[in-house]
C-alpha positions in Angstrom: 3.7 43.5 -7.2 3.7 42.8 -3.2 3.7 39.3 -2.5 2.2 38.0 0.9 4.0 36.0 3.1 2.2 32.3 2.8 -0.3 30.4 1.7 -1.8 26.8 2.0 -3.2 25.0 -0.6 -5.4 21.7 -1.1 -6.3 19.5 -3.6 -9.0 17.6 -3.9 -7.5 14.5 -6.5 -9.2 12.2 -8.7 -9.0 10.6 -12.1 -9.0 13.7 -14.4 -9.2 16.8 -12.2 -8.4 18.2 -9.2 -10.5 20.6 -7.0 -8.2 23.3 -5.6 -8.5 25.5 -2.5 -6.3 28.4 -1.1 -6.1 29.7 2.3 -4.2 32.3 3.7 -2.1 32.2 6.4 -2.9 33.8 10.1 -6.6 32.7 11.8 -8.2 35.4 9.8 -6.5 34.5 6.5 -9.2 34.7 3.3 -10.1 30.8 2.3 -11.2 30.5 -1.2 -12.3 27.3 -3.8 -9.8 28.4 -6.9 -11.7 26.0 -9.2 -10.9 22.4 -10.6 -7.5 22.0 -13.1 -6.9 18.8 -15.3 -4.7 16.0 -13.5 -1.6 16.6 -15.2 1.8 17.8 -14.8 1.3 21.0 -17.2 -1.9 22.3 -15.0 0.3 21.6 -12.2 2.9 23.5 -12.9 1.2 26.0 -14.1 -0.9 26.9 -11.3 2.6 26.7 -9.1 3.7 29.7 -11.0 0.5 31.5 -10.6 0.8 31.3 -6.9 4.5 32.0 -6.9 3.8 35.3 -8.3 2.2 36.0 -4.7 3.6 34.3 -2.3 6.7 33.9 -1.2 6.0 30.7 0.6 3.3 27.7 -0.9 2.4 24.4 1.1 0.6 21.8 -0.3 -1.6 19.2 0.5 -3.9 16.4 -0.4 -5.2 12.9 0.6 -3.8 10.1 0.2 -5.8 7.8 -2.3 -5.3 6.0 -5.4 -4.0 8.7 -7.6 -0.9 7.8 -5.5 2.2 10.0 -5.4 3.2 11.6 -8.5 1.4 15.1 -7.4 3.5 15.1 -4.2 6.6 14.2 -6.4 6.1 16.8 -9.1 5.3 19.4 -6.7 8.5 18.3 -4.8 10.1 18.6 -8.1 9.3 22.3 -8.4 10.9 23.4 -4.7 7.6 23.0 -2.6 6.7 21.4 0.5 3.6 19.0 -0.5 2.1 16.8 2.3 0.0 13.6 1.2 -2.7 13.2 4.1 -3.3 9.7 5.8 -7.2 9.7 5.3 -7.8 7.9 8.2 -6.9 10.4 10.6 -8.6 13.5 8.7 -10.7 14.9 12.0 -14.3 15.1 10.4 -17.2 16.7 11.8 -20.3 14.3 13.1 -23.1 14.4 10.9 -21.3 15.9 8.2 -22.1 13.2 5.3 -21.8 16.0 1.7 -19.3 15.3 0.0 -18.3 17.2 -3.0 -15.1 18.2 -4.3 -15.1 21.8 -3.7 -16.0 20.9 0.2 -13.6 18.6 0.4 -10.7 20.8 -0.5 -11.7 23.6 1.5 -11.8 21.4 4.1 -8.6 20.0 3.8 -6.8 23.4 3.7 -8.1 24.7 6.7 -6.9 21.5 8.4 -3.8 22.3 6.8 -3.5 25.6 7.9 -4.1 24.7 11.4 -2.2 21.6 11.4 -4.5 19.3 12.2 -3.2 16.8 9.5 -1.2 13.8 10.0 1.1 12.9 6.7 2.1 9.5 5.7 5.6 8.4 4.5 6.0 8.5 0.7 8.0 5.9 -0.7 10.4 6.5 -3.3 9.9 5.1 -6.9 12.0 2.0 -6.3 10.5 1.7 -2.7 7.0 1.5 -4.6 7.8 -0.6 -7.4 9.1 -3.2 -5.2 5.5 -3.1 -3.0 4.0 -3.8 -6.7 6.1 -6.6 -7.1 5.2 -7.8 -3.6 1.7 -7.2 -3.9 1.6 -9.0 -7.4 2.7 -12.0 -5.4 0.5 -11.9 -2.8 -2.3 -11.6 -5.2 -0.7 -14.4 -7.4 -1.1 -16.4 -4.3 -4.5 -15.4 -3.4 -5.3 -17.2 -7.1 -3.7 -19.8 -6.6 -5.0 -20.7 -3.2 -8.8 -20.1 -4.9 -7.8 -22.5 -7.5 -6.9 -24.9 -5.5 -10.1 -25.0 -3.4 -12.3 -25.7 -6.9 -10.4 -28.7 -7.6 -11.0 -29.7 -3.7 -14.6 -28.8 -4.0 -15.0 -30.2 -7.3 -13.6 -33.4 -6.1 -15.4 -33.3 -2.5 -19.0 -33.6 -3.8 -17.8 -36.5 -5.9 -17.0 -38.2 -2.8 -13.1 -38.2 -3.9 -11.2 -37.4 -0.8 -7.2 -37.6 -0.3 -6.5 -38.8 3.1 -6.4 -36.5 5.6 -3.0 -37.6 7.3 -1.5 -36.5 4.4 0.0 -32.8 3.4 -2.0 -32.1 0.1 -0.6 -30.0 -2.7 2.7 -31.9 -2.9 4.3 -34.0 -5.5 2.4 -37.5 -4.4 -0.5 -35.3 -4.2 -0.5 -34.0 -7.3 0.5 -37.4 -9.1 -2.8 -38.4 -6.8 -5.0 -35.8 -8.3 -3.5 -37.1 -12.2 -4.5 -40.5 -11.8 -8.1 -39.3 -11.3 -10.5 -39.9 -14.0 -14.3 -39.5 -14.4 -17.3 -41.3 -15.9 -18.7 -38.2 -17.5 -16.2 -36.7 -20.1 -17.6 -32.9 -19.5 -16.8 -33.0 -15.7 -13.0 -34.9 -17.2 -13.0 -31.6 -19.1 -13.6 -29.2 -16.5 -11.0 -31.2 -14.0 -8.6 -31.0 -16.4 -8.7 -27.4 -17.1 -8.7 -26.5 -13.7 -5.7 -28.6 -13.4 -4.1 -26.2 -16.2 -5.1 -23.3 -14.3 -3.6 -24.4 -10.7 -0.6 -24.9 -12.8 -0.3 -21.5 -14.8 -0.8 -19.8 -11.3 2.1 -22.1 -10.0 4.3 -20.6 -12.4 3.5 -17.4 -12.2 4.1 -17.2 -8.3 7.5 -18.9 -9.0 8.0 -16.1 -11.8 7.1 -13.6 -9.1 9.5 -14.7 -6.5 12.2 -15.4 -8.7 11.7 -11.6 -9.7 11.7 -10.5 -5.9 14.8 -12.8 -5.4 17.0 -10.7 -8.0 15.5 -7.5 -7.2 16.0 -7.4 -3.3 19.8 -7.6 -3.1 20.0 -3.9 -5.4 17.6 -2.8 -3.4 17.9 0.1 -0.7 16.0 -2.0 2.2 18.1 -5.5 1.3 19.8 -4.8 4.9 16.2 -5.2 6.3 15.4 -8.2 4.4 18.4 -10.0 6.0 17.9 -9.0 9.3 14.2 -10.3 8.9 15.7 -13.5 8.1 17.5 -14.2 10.8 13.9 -14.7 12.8 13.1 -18.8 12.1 10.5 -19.3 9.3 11.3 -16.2 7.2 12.7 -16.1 4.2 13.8 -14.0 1.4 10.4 -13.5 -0.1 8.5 -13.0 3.4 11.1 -10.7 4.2 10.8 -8.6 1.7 6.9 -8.6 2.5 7.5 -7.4 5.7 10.4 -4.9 4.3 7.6 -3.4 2.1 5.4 -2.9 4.2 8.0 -0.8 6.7 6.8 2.8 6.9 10.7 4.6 6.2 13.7 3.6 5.4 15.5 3.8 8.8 13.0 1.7 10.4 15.8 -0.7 10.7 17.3 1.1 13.7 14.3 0.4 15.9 15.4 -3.5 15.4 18.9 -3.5 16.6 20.9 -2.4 19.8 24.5 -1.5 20.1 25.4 -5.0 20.7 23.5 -5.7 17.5 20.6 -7.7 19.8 16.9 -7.2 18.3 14.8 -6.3 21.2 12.0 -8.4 22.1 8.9 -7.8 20.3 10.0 -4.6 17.3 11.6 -5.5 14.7 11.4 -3.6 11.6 9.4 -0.9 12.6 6.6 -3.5 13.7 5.4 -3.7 17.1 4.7 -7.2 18.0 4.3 -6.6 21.9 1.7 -8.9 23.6 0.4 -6.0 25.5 -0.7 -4.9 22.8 -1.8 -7.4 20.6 -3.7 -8.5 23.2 -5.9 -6.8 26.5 -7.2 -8.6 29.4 -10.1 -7.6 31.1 -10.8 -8.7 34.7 -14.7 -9.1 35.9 -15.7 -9.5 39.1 
């Protein structure tokens, strides 16, 4: 059997199936919906095969979204270039508002074909766990933070107020908010359970970042981390925010200069230049 010389392919990912699409290669290459397989590694590999049987060279594609990147890996995995999309920089046509999954992936592969898409990094598994672990903490303090304002509010509308030249949330604070004690024993009730629950989510941040502390020093972007910390008012645990958050690896060599000098404003992989954080517009 002949092969042909290439072929692009997109898929269109969700929970339990994928919509696939095949184009050809060349401007008047054939582009053709294949159908929908199940989200697993078995269909997967199985329609690889199929194609390999015809091809002698198969790029993938799809966009980026919460299935996250297993496909990309798998596909990887079986000696095949897969590209996962940044969906904000699809180019879409104006007015065109159906969506369904078999327009979606034809759409995608002729992008693909014509190279009109723009990929994003993909992290490696230990690169991704630690973003878990840094978004569980951020989240962790999100709770935290909204427990803390019910106790505020709760105490505000009874007219219970800890002075304001005083940093709140500290251990006087918190021996403040113990001493407190209420006419009616429901709203004692309710005080004191929010009370347990501003404590739980205490512990569980400190869990979190006691987690992140043991973690970063094995980890592949630890040199990051440190350099981070040598800017004032960032520590381990914001550094390894910011670390997370870096789009490669190497972004570390956009920090540092052969005397070993950050230059002003990118560190990291981050541009923090005023120019650009901030225009100015004259009038007049």
């Amino acid at each position: 059997m002949t092969k042909h010389s290439e072929v692009f392919v997109a898929f269109d990912t969700s929970k339990l199936r994928n919509a696939v699409a095949i184009a050809e290669a060349g401007r008047a290459g054939e582009v053709r919906f294949l159908g929908e397989i199940e989200n697993t590694a078995e269909a997967t590999t199985k329609l690889v095969r199929k194609l390999e049987a015809k091809y002698e060279r198969i790029t993938f594609c799809y966009e980026a979204g919460p299935t996250g990147y297993e496909l990309q890996r798998h596909i990887h995995g079986l000696g095949h270039e897969c590209m996962v999309a940044a969906p904000s920089l699809i180019p879409k046509k104006p007015g065109d508002r159906v969506k369904t999954n078999r327009r979606d992936a034809v759409s995608l592969v002729k992008l693909l074909r014509a190279g009109e898409l723009t990929a994003v990094w993909v992290p490696d598994r230990r690169h991704e766990a630690m973003r878990d672990l840094t978004r569980a903490r951020e989240a962790a303090v999100i709770d935290l933070r909204a427990k803390r304002q019910r106790v505020s509010a709760l105490l505000l509308r009874q007219g219970r107020c800890y002075p304001a030249n005083k940093k709140t949330w500290t251990k006087v604070h918190m021996n403040w908010l113990a001493s407190q004690r209420f006419e009616q024993p429901e709203r004692g009730i309710v005080f004191a359970e929010m009370m347990f629950a501003i404590r739980q989510a205490q512990e569980r941040v400190e869990r979190l970042e006691q987690a992140i502390r043991t973690a970063v020093p094995d980890w592949s972007l630890a040199e990051m981390v440190t350099a981070f910390m040598a800017f004032r008012g960032i520590d381990l645990v914001f550094g390894n925010v910011l670390a997370g958050r870096a789009r490669r690896s190497d972004a570390l060599s956009n920090c540092t200069r052969s005397d070993g000098i950050c230059r002003p404003g990118v560190f990291g992989g981050f541009d923090r230049r005023p120019h650009q954080a901030r225009r100015h517009y004259q009038i007049g």
